[in-house]
N, CA, C and O of each residue as an XYZ file, in Angstrom:
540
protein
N     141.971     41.699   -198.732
C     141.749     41.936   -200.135
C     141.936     40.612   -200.880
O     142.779     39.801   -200.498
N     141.214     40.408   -201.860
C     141.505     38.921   -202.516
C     142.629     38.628   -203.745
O     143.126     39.678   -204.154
N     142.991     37.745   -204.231
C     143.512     37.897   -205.096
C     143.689     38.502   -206.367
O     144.715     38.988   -206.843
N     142.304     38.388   -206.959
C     142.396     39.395   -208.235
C     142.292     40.796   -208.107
O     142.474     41.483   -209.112
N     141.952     41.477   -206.713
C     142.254     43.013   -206.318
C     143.427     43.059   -206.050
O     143.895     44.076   -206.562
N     144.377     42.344   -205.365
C     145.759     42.451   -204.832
C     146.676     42.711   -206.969
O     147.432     43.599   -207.364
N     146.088     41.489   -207.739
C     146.653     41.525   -209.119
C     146.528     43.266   -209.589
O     147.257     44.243   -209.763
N     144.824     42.801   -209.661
C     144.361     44.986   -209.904
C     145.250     45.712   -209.509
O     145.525     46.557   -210.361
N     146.266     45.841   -207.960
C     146.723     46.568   -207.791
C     147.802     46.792   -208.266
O     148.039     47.865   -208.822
N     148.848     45.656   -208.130
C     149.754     45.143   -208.697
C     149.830     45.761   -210.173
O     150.950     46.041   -210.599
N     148.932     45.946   -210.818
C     149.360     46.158   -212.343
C     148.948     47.887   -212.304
O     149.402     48.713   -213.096
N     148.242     48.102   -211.483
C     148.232     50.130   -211.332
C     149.635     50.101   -210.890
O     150.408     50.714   -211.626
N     150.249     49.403   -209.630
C     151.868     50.105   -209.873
C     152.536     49.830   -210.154
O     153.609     50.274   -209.746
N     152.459     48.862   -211.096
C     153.066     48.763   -212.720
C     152.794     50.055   -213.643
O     153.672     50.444   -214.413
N     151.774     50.588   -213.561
C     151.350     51.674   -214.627
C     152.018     53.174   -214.013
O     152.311     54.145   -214.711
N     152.179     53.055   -212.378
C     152.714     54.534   -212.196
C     154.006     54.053   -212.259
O     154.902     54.825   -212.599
N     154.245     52.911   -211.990
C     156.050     52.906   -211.977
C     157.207     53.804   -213.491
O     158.120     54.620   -213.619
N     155.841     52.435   -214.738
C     155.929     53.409   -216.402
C     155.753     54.584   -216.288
O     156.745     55.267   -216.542
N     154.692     55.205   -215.944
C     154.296     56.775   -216.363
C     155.356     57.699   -215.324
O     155.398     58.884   -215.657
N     156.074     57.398   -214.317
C     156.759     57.968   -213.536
C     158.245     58.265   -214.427
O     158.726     59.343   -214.776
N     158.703     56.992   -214.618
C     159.695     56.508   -215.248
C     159.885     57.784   -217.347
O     160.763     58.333   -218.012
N     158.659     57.588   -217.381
C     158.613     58.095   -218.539
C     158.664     59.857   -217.985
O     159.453     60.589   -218.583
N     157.989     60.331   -217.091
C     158.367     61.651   -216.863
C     156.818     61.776   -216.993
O     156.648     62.996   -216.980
N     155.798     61.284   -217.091
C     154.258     61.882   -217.178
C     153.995     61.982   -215.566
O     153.053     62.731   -215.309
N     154.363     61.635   -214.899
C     154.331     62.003   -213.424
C     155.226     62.762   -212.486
O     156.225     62.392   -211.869
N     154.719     63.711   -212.531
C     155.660     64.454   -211.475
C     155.397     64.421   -210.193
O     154.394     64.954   -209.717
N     156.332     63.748   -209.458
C     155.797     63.753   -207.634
C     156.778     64.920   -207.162
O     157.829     65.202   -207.738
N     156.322     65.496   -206.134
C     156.683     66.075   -205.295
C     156.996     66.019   -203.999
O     155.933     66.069   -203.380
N     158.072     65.928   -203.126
C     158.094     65.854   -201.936
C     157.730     66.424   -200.740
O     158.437     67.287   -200.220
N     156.261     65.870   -200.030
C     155.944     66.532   -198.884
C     156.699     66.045   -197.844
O     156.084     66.329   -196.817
N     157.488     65.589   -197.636
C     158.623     65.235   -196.781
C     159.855     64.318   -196.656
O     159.736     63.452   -197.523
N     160.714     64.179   -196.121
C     161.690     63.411   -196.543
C     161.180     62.006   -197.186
O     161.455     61.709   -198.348
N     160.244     60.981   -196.140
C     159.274     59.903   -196.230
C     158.684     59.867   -197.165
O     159.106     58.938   -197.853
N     157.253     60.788   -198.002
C     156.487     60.623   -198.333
C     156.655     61.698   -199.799
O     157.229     62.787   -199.816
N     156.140     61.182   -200.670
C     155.864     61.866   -201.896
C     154.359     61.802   -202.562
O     153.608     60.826   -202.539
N     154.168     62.768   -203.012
C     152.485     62.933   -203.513
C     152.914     63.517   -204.713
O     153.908     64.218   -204.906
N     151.606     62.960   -205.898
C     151.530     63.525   -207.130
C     149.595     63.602   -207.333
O     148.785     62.757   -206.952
N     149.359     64.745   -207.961
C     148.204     65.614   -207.847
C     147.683     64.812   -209.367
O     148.475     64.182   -210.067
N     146.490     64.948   -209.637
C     146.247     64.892   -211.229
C     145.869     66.265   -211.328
O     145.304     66.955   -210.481
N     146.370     66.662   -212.817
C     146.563     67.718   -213.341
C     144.891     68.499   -213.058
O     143.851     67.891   -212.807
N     145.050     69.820   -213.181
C     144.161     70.599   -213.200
C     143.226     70.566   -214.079
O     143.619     70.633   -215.244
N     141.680     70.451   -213.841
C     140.852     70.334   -215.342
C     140.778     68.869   -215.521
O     139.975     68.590   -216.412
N     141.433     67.660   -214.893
C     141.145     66.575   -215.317
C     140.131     65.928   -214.924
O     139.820     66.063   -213.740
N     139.203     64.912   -215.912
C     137.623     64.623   -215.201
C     137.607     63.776   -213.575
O     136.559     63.287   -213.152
N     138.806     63.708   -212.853
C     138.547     63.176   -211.513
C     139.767     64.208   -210.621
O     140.900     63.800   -210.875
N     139.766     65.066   -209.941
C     140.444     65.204   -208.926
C     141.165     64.242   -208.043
O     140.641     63.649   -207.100
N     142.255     64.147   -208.374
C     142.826     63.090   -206.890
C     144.316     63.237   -206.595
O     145.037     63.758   -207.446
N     144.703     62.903   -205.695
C     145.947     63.145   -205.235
C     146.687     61.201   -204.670
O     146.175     60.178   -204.216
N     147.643     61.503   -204.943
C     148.194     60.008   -204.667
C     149.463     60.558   -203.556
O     150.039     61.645   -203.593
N     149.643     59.594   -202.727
C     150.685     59.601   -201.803
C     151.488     58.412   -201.416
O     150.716     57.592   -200.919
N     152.821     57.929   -201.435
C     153.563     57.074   -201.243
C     154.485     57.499   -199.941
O     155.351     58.374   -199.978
N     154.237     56.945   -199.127
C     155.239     57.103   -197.578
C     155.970     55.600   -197.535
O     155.519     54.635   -198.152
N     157.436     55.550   -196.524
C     157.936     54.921   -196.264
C     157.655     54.876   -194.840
O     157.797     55.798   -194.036
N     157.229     53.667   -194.615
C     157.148     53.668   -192.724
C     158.440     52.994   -192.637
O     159.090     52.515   -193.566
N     158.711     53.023   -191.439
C     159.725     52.030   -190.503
C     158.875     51.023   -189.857
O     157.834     51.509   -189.415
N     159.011     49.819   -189.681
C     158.678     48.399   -189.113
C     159.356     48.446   -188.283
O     160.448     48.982   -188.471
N     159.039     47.931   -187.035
C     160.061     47.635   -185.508
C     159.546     46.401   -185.533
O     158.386     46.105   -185.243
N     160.677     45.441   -185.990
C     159.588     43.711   -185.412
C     159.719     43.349   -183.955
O     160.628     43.653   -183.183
N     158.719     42.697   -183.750
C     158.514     42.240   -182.105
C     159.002     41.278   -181.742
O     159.615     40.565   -182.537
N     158.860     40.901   -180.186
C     159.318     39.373   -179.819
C     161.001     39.723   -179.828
O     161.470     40.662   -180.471
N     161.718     38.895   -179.090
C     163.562     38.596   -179.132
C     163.626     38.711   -180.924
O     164.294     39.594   -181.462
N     163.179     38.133   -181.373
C     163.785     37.795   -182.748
C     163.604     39.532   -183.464
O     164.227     40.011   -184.412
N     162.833     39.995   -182.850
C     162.830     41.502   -183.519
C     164.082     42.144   -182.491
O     163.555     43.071   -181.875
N     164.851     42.071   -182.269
C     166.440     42.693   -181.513
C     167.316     42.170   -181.904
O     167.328     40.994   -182.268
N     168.541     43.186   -181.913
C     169.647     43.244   -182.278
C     170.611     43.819   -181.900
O     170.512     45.046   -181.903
N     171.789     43.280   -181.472
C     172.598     43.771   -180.479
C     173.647     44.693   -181.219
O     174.611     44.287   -181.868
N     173.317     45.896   -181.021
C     174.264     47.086   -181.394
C     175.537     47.608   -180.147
O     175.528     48.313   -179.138
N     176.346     46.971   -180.748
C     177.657     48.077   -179.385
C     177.165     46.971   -177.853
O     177.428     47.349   -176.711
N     176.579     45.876   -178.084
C     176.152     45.366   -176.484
C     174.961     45.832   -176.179
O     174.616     45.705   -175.004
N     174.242     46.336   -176.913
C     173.262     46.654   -176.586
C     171.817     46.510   -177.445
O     171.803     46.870   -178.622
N     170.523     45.933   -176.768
C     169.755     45.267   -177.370
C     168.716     46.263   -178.041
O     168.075     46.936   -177.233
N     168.413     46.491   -179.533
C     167.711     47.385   -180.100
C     166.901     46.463   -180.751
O     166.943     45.233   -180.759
N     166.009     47.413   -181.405
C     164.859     46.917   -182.273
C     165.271     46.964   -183.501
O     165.876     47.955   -183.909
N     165.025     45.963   -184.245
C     164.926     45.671   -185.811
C     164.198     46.260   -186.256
O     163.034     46.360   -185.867
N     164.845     46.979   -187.485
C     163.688     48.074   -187.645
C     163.800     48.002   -189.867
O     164.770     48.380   -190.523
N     162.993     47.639   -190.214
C     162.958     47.289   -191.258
C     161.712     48.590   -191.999
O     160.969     49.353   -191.382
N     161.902     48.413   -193.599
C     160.780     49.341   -194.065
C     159.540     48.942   -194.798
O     159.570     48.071   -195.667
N     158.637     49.467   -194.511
C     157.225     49.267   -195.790
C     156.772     50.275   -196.497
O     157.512     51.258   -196.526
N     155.628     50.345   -197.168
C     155.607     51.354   -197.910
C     153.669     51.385   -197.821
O     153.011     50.346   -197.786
N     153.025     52.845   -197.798
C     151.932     53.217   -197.871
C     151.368     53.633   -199.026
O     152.102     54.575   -199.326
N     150.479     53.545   -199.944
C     149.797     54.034   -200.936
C     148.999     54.360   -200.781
O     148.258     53.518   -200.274
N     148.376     55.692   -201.001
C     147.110     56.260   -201.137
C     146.825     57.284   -201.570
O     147.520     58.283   -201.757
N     145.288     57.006   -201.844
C     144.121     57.642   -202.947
C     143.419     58.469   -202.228
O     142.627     58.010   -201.405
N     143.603     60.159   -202.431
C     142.767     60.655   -202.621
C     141.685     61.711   -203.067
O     142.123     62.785   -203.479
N     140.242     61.517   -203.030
C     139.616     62.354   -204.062
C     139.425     64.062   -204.147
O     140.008     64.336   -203.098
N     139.221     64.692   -204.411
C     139.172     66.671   -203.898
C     137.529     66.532   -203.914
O     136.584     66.270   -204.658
N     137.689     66.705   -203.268
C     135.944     67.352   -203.228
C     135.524     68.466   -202.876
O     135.792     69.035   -201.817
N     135.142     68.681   -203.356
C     134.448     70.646   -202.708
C     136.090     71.320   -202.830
O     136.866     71.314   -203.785
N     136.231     71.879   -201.460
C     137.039     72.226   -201.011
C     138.310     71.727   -199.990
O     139.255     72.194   -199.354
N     137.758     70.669   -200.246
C     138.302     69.504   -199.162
C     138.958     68.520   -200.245
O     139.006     68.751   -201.453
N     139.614     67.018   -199.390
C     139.571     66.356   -199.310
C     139.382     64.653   -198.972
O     139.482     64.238   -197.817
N     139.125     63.828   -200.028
C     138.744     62.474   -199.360
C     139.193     61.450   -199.327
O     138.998     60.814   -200.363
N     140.061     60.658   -198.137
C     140.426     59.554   -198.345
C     139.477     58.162   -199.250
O     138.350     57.725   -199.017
N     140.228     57.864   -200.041
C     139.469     57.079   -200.875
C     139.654     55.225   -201.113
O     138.843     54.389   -201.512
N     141.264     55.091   -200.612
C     142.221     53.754   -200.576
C     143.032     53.840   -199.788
O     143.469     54.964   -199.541
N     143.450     52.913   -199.222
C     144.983     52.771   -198.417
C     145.430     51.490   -198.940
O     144.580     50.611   -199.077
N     146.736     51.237   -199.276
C     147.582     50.024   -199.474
C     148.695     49.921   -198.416
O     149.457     50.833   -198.098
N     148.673     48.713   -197.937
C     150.154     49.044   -197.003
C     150.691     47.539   -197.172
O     150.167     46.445   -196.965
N     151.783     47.887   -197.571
C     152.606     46.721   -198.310
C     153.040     45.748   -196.534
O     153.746     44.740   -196.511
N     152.531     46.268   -195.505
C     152.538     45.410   -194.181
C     151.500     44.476   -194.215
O     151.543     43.263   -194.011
N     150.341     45.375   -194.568
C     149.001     44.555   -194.580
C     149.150     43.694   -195.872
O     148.960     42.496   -195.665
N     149.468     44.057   -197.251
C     149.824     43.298   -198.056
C     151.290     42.837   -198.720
O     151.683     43.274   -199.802
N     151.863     42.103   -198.087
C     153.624     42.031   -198.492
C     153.628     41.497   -199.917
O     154.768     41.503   -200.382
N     152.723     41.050   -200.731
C     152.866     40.927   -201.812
C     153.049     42.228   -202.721
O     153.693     42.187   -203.770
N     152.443     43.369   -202.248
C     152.737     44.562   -202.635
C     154.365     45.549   -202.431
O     154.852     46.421   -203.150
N     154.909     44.854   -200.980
C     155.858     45.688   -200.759
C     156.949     46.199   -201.869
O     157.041     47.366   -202.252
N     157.898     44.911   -202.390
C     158.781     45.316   -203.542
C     158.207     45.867   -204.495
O     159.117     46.659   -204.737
N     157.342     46.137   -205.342
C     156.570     46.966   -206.203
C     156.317     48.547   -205.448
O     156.513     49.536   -206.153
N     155.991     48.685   -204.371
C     155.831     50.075   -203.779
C     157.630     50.856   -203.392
O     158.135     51.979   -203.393
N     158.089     49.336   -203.085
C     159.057     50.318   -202.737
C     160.126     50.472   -204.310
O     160.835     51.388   -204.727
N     159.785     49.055   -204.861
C     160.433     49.671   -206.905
C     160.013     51.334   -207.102
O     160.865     52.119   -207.516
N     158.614     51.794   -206.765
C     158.163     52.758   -207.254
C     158.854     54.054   -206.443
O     159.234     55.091   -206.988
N     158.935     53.714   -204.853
C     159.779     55.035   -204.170
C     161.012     55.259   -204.149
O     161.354     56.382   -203.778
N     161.943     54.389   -204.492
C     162.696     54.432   -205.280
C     163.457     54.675   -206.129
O     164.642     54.996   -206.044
N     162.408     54.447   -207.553
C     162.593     54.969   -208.520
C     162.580     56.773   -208.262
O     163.508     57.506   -208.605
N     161.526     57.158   -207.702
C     160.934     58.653   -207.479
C     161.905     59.076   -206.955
O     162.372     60.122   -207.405
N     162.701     58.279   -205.572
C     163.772     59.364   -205.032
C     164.819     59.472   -206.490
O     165.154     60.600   -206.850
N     165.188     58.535   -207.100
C     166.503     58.428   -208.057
C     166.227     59.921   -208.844
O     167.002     60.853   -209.058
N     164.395     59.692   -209.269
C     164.570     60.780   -210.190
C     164.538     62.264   -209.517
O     164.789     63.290   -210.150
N     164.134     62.215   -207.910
C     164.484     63.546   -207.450
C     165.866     64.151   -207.167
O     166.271     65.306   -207.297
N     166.697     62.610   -206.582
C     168.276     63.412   -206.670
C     168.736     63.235   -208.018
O     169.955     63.074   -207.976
N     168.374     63.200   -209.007
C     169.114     63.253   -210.779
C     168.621     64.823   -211.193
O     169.248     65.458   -212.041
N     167.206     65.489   -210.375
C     166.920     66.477   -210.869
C     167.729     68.046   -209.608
O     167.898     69.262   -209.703
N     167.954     67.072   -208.683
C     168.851     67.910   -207.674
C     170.169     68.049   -208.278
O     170.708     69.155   -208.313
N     170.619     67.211   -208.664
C     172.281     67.231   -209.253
C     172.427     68.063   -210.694
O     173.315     68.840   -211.044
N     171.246     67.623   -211.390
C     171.506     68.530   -212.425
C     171.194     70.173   -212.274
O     171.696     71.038   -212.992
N     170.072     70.447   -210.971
C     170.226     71.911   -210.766
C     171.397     72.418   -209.910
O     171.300     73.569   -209.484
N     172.564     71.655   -209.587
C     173.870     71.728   -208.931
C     174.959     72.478   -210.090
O     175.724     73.438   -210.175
N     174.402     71.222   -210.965
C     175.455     71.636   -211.899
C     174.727     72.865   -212.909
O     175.602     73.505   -213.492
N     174.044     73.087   -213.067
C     173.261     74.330   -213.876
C     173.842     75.761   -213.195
O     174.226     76.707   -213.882
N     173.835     75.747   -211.483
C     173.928     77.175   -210.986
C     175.828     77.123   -210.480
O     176.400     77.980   -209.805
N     176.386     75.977   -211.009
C     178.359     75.962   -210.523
C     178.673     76.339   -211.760
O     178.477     75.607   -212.731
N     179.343     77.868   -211.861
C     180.376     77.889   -212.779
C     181.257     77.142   -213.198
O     182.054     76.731   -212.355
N     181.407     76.766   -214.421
C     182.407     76.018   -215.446
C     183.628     76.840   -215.256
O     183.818     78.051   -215.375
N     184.876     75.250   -214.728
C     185.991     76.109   -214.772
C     186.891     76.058   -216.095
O     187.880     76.784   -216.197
């Protein structure tokens, strides 16, 4: 991807990081890893967005690390973005970002998953405290 698409992107997750942050985005968790947010119903484009956390295993000696005497893999994280469209009845992959393929992207994807988990355990804690009787 070239530079002024890598910028393009760069400033869309700047824009979901705001609209997340502000509460105009609601993601949902399809699994511990990964979160997706839908555009609303009735809006002029169907699409669905998805943010996953992979695990990285780096290679070569320099990717190991000796745990307890024993030699493991370095295992570091990135982050996936993607677009996609509804069609029919289906769906269509439309983009992939992967902050591996582009590390200029990584801290911005992972600012954004992040942020999303903070605001899912702030909305877990406050339904904690909503259903515990006051002593």
């Amino acid at each position: 991807m070239a530079n002024p698409e890598i910028a393009e992107i760069q400033e869309y997750i700047q824009r979901l990081i705001l609209a997340t942050r502000s509460g105009e985005m609601k993601w949902i968790t399809a699994n511990p890893t990964t979160y997706s947010w839908d555009t609303p119903m009735g809006a002029p484009q169907r699409a669905r967005l998805t943010l996953q956390r992979v695990e990285v295993k780096e290679g070569g000696l320099a990717g190991l690390v000796s745990v307890g005497g024993v030699l493991v893999p370095k295992v570091s994280h990135s982050y996936v973005l993607q677009a996609f469209e509804f069609v029919g009845t289906g769906i269509m992959p439309r983009i992939t970002v992967s902050g591996t393929e582009y590390p200029e992207l990584k801290d911005q994807m992972e600012s954004l998953f992040e942020l999303i988990t903070s605001e899912k355990k702030r909305k877990e804690l406050d339904f904690l405290k909503s259903i515990v009787p006051k002593s």
